[in-house]
Steps between C-alpha positions, in 0.01 A plus 500: 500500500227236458453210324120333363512149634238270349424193761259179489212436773259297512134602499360300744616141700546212278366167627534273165697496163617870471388660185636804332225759619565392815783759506529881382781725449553826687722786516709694755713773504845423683711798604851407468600741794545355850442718822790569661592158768280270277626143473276397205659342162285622190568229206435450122355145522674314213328154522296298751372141603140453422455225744207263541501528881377827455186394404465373867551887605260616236227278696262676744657251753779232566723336672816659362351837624551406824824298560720676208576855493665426176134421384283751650145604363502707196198745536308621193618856389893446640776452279578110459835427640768237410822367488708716222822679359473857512781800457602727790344861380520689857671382811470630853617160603899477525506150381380590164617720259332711180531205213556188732303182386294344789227246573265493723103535546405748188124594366383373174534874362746705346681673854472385854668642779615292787435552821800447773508156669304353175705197328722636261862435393811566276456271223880357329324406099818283508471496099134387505238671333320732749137263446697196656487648815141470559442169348496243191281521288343187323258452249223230451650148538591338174716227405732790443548566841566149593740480279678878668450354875725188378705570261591851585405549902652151563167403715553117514156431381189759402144426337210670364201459800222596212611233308381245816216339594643359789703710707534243762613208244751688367683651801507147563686458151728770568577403848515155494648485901200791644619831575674661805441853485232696288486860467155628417368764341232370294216330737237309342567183316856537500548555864279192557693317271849552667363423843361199347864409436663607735781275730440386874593841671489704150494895582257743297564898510231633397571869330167533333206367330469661176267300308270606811474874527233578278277238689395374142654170515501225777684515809766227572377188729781323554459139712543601813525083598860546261613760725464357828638159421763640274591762780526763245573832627335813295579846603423837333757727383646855491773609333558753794542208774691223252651429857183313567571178289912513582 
């Protein structure tokens, strides 16, 4: 038996703001027979994480090519992959069974099937809906939204960057006594911001540089004269090696 698996690609290398016919849909057929001593999984993806560090594998080069396996190149004409949910069709792998819900690395298409020693586990929905498991999802910022990350989320404090001028000024506000530890994802303005801010011996883990990918904007430049005599401490990080900030 076979299955018609549609599946995204890219067309060619993207080095700026990604556009729509940047990518193309294709189509596969997927037998849902394994030979005899295969290990593969075959799935029914169910919903994946459309993450902005791909656009960093999309590129015709960079740096996350090279140190992450996680982020490896993504070469025009081969299906995109991604974190995801997916459904256990086929298993020749005893730690899954037909039906099982997993997680693991998936393809922006319809089926994928796993190949042994690729990341993939048992996934427990512990009463969540299936689409929490590969993310939040959050809309433009709004006053709104403030009001959630407060009121509902019980962050201490939470503001709306667009409505600043001064990012700098009012970090300041917010954190009246500098700040100790800054997680960054962001780059830019904010990051220089935060570092502008920062405490004698403040630590920075730097996760990613959103605002940056496309290359449209500015790169950050924070004052490298604040780090040194603030002996702040900036280090990138992985969620596979957390270890490295413990």
């Amino acid at each position: 038996m076979e299955v018609s698996s549609r599946y995204v690609v890219t067309k060619a290398h993207i080095d700026g703001a990604p556009k729509e016919s940047d990518f193309e849909l294709k189509s596969e057929s997927i037998s849902l027979l394994l030979d005899s001593g295969s290990n593969d999984v075959i799935v029914k993806n169910l919903f994946v994480s459309i993450d902005p560090y791909q656009l960093n594998r999309m590129k015709s080069q960079s740096s996350s090519q090279i140190y992450s396996t996680l982020a490896a190149a993504i070469n025009p004409g081969e299906a995109i992959d991604a974190y995801g949910v997916a459904k256990v069709l086929v298993s020749g792998n005893p730690e899954f069974q037909k039906d099982d819900l997993v997680v693991g690395f998936i393809t922006w298409g319809d089926y994928s099937v796993i190949k042994p020693g690729a990341m993939l586990r048992k996934l427990d929905p512990m009463g969540f809906p299936l689409s929490h498991h590969v993310g939040i999802l959050v809309l433009n910022w709004s006053a709104k939204q403030v009001q959630i990350l407060k009121e509902k989320l019980g962050f201490d404090d939470a503001f709306n960057y667009k409505e600043e001028s001064d990012l700098k000024a009012t970090l300041r506000r917010y954190f009246p006594d500098g700040i100790d530890i800054y997680f960054d994802n962001v780059g830019a303005e904010m990051q220089e911001a935060a570092i502008a801010n920062m405490n004698v011996f403040g630590r920075v883990a730097v996760c990613g540089v959103i605002s940056e990918y496309t290359d449209s904007g500015r790169k950050a430049a924070p004052d490298m004269i604040d780090i040194v005599y603030r002996r702040i401490k900036i280090q990138g990080f992985l969620v596979r090696f957390l270890e490295c900030l413990c």
